[in-house]
C-alpha positions as CSV (number, residue, x, y, z in Angstrom):
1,X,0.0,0.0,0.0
2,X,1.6,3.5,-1.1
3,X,1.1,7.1,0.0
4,X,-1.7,8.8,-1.6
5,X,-1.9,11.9,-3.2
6,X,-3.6,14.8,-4.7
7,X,-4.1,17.7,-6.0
8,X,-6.5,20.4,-4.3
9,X,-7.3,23.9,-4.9
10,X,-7.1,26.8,-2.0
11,X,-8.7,30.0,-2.2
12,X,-8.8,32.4,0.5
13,X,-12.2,32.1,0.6
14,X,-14.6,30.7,-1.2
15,X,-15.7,34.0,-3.3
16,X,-11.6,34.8,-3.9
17,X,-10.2,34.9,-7.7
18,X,-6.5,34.1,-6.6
19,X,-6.3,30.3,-5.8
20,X,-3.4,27.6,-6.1
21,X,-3.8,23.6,-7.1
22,X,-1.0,22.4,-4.6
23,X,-0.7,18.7,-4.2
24,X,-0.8,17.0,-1.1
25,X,-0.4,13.7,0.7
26,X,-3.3,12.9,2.6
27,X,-2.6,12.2,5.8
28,X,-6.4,10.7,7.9
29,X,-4.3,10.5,10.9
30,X,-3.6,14.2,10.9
31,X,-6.2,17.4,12.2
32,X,-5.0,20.1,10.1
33,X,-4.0,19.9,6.5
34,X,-0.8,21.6,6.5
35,X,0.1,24.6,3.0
36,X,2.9,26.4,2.8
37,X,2.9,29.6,4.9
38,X,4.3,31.6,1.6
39,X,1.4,30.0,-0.8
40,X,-1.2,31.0,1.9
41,X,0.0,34.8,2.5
42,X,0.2,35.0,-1.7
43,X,-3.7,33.9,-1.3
44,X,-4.6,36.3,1.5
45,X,-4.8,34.0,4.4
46,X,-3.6,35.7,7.7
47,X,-3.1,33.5,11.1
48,X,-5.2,33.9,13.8
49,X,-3.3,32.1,16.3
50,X,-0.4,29.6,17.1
51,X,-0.3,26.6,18.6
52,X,2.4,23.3,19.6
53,X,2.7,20.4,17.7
54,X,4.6,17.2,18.5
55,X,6.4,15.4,16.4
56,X,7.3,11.9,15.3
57,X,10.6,11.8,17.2
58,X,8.7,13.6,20.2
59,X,10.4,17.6,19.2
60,X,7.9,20.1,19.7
61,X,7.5,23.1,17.1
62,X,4.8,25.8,17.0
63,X,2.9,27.1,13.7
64,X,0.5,29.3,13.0
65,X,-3.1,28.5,12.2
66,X,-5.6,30.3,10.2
67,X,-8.6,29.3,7.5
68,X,-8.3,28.3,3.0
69,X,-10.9,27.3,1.4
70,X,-10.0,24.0,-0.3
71,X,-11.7,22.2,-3.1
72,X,-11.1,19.2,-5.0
73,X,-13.0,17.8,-8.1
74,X,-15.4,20.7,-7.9
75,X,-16.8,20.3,-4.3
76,X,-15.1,22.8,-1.7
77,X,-15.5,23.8,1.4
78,X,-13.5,26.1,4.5
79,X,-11.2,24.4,6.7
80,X,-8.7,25.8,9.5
81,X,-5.0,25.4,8.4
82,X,-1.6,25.2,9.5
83,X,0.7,27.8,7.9
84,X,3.7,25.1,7.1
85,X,7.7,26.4,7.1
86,X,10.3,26.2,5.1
87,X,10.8,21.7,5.7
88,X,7.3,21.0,6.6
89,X,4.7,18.2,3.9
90,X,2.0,19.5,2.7
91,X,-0.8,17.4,3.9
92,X,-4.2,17.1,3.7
93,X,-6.0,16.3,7.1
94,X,-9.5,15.5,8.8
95,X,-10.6,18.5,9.2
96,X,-10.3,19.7,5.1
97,X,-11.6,15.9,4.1
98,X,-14.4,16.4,6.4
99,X,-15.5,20.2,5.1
100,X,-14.8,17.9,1.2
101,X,-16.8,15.7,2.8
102,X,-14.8,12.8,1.6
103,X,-13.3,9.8,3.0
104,X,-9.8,8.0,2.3
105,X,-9.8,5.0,1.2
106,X,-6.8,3.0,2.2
107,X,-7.4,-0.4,0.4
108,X,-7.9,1.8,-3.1
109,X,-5.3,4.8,-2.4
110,X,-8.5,7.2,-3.4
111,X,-10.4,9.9,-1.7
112,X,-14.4,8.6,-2.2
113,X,-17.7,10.8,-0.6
114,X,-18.3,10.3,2.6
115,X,-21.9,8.5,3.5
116,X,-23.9,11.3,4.9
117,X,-26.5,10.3,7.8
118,X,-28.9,13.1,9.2
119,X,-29.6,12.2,12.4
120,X,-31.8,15.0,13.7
121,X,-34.5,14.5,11.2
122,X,-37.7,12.6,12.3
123,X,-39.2,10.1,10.2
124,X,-42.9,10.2,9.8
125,X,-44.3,7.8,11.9
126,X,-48.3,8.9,11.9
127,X,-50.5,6.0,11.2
128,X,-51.5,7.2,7.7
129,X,-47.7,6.8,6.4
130,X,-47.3,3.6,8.2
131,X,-50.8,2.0,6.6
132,X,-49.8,3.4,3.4
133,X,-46.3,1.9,3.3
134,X,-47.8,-1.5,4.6
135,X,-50.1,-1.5,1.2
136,X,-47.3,-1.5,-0.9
């Protein structure tokens, strides 16, 4: 099983003209997707805030965070981001698959939509729906 990649695009927001296809490896493991602090200033993207990350070998660096609009194969949606530095991956995390609404699939090494369920909605239970159902 390999890495997977892809290419997305990120906009500012979702109304903004400037945008940028950068390709990342999509990480399901990780929260934030992680773009290139110079590629998200180009784009308009300010931080709002900083925060520490661990990483594999237990260091602990800070970045900035702040929001891109990301959209891939024409569905997009906003996402907060990591503004990445000079030897940090672009990836692509939870949250951005989640606002895509897709899924990775590891077996395939493809990004597929993600099942929707709406769980607040009520079915219709009155006894006229439930007769008519049973006469079909």
């Amino acid at each position: 099983m390999g890495a997977t990649t892809v290419e997305v695009t990120i906009r500012k927001t979702h109304d903004s003209r400037r945008s940028r296809t950068v390709e990342f490896l999509v990480d399901s493991g990780a929260v934030y997707s992680v773009v290139p602090a110079s590629t998200l200033k180009e784009l308009g993207c300010k931080p709002y805030r900083e925060k520490d990350f661990f990483l594999a070998d237990g260091s602990k660096v800070k970045r900035q965070i702040g929001d891109a609009y990301f959209e891939y194969k024409g569905v997009g949606g906003p996402a907060p981001v990591i503004f990445g530095e000079k030897r940090d991956r672009n990836l692509l995390g939870v949250t951005t698959l989640e606002a895509l609404e897709l899924v990775l699939d590891p077996f395939r090494g493809e990004l597929r939509p993600m099942t929707m369920n709406l769980m607040g909605a009520v079915p219709d239970y009155s006894l006229r729906t439930v007769v008519r159902r049973r006469q079909r």
